[in-house]
N, C-alpha and C positions, 0 to 999 in steps of 0.2 A: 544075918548081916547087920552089922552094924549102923544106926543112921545117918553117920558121917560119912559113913563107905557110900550108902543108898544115894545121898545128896551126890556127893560129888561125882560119879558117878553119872547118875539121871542129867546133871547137868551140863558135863561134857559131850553127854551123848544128844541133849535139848538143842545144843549149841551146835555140833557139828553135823548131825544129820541132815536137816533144810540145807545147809549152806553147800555142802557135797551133793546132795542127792537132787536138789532142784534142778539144776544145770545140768546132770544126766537123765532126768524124764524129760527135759525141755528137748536134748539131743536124739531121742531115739523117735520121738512121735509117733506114736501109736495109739490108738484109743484106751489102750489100759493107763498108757502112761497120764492123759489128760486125766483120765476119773480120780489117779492119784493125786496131782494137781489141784483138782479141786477140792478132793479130801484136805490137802494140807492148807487150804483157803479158807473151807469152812471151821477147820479146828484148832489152827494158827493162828489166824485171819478173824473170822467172827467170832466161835466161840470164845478165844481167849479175852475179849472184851467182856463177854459173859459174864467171865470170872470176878469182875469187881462189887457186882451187887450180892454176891456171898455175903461182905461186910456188915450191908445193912440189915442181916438178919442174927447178927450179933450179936446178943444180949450185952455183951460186956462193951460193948462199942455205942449201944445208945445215949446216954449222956452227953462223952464226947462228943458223938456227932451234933447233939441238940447243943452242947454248946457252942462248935463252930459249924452252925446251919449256912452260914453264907457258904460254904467253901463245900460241905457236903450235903445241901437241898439245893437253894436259888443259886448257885453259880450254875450246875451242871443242868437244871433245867431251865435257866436263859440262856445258857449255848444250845439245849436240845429245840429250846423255839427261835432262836434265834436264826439259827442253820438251817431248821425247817422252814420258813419262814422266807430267809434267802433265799432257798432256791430253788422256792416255787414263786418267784416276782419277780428275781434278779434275772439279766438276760446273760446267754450263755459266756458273755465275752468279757463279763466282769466275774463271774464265778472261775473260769479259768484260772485270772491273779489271784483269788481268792486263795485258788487252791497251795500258790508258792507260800505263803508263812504255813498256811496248815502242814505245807508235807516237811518244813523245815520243824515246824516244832513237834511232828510224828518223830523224825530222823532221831532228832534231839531226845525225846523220850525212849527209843531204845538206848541208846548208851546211856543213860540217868541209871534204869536198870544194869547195864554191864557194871560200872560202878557198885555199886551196891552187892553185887555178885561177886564182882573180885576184893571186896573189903568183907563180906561174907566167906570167900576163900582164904582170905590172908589172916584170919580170924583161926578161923579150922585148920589150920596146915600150921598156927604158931611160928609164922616167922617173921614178924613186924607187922606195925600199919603200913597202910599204903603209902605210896612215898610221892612230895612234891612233883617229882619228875614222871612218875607211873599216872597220876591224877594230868599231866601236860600230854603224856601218849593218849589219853584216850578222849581229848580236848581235840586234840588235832586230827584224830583218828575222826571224829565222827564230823568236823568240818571239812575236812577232805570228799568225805560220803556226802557231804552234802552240797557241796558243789557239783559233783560229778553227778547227780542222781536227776537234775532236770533235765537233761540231754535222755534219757533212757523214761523217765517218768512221766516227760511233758512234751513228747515226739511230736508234733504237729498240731499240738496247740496252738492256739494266740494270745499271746502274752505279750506285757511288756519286756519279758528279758527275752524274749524266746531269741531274739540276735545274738543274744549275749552266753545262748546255754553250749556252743562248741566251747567259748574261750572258757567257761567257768569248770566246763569237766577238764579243760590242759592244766587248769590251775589247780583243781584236784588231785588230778594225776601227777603234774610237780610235787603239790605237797605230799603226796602218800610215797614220794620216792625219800623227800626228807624224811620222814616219819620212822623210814627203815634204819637214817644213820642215827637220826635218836632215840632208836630204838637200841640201837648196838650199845650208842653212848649210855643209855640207861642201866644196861648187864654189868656196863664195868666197871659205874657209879658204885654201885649196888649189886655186888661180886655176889653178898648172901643169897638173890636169887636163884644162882643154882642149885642152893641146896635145896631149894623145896620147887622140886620139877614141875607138880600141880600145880601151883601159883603161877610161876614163869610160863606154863602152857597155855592158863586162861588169862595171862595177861596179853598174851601173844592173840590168842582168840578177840579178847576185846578192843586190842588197838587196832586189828587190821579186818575189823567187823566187817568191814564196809568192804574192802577188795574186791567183793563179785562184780561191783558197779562197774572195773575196772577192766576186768576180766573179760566181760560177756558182753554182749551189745541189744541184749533184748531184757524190755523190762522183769520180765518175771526169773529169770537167772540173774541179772544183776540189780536187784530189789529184793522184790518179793523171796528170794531164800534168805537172805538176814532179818526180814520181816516175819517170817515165819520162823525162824530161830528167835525171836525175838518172845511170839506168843510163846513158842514150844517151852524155853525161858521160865512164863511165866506161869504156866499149869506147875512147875515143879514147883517152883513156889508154895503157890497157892494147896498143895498139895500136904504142904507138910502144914501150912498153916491149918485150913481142917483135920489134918489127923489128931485123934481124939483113943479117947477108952474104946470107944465102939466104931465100924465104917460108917454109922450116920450120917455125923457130919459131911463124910468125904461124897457117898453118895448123893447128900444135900448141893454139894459145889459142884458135882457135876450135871444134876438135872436143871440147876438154875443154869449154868453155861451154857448145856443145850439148848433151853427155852429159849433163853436172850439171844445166844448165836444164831436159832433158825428163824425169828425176828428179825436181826440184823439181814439176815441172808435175803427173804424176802423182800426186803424195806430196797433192796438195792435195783428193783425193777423200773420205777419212775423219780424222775428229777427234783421232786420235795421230796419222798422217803428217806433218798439217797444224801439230802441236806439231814435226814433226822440220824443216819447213820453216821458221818464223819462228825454231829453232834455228841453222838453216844462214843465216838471214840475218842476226842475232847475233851466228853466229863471222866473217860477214865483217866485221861492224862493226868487233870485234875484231881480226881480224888486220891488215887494210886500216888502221884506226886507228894502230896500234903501226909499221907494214910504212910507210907514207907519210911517216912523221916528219922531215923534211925538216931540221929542227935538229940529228939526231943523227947524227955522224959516218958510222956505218959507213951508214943508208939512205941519206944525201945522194949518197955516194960511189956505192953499187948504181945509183941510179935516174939520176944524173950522164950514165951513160954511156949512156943511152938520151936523155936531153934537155943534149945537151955546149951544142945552139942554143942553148939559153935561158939558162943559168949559164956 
């Protein structure tokens, strides 16, 4: 099979599996269905965090990095003391606010990756770049998600918005009903999109990411399955990026994952751990962010030679 088949493919299927299937083990409750659950926690969820220190064992990445050390040493470990740090000092009712930028710019870093996925799509399927209007759906797509997601995310917390999290999911919810007619408006823009059904699949996938929030009323059906389509996402990635001459590499990226994920898994037992764990999921924002930049010379060229199919 071909590796444009294998990609696209794996990543339709990265994409819609959590986002379907979450919401039906959440519905049957059963004890098998929890263990699945938390399978998809640990290997969505933690491990796929895992997956970014593959990088640092790069050979061809060391320079780079040592010359932007701020961005990939001291950034990500002053967020990891940082966050440690907080909250184990900080008391429980300022780490609560804490948490609304962190989950907005979690939110935000899924769709950075859909992005990147569907210009990795529109790449492979030869039917344009992405279009003004396609880069507006998935803008709006994923501030809609985040408005609707403190209501479901931050249930009985005390916050400062916590008054404020019914009005901001109605506003969500308005916005994702606009989203559909500019979505409509976008097909007719941009008529060529039917010709390439893949593309127009996953751009439908990416703009209406967030809809389970919408959908469902308990966090882990409207979250945590695009959250975990989100990790699932990013194993495919990661995946081609280790593929090599030999499995090596690929068995290298999955034992670090593990390591790092049953780590992170761990770490989430007491109230500073759990500041060192949304640290480590920070510095991947971080490095992942800077590390995928696909406009700048030297990433383009790195990540090239793992995807020569698609560019």
């Amino acid at each position: 099979m071909k590796r444009s088949t294998v990609f696209l493919v794996s990543l339709y299927a990265a994409s819609l599996i959590p986002i379907v299937s979450v919401p039906l083990l959440v519905s049957l409750k059963s004890s098998a269905t929890l263990y699945a659950l938390d399978a998809f926690q640990i290997v969505a969820g933690y491990c796929h965090v895992g997956l970014t220190p593959f990088f640092y064992t790069e050979a061809s990445l060391k320079d780079f990095f040592q010359k932007h050390a701020a961005i990939y040493f001291w950034l990500p470990l002053a967020i990891l003391a940082g966050t440690g740090l907080t909250f184990a000092l900080a008391p429980s009712s300022i780490l609560q606010n804490l948490l609304i930028p962190y989950f907005v710019w979690q939110t935000w870093h899924y769709q950075r990756q859909n992005f990147g996925a569907l210009s990795f799509v529109a790449n492979l399927t030869q039917s344009g770049k992405v279009t003004a209007e396609e880069r507006q759906l998935l803008n709006l797509g994923v501030i809609s998600g985040i408005l609707g997601l403190f209501k479901l995310q931050m249930a009985g917390q005390q916050t400062l918005l916590q008054n404020q999290f019914d009005l901001l999911y109605q506003l969500g919810s308005l916005m994702l009903i606009g989203l559909v007619a500019f979505f409509i408006y976008t097909l007719f823009k941009h008529r060529n999109l039917f010709a390439s059904p893949i593309r127009l699949g996953f751009l439908f996938i990416a703009t209406f990411f967030y809809l389970p929030t919408f959908l469902f009323p308990d966090v882990i059906s409207g979250v945590s399955s695009y959250a975990f389509a989100h990790g699932m996402q990013y194993f495919v990635f990661m995946a081609f990026v280790a593929k090599g001459d030999t499995i090596k590499p690929l068995i290298k990226l999955l034992s670090i994952s593990a390591v790092v994920g049953t780590l992170i898994y761990l770490c989430t037992g007491t109230q500073m751990l759990l500041g060192l764990v949304l640290g480590a999921a920070m510095a991947h924002f971080v490095v992942d962010g800077h590390l995928w930049k696909m406009g700048q010379p030297f990433q383009r060229a790195y990540l090239k030679r793992s995807f020569d199919f698609i560019f």
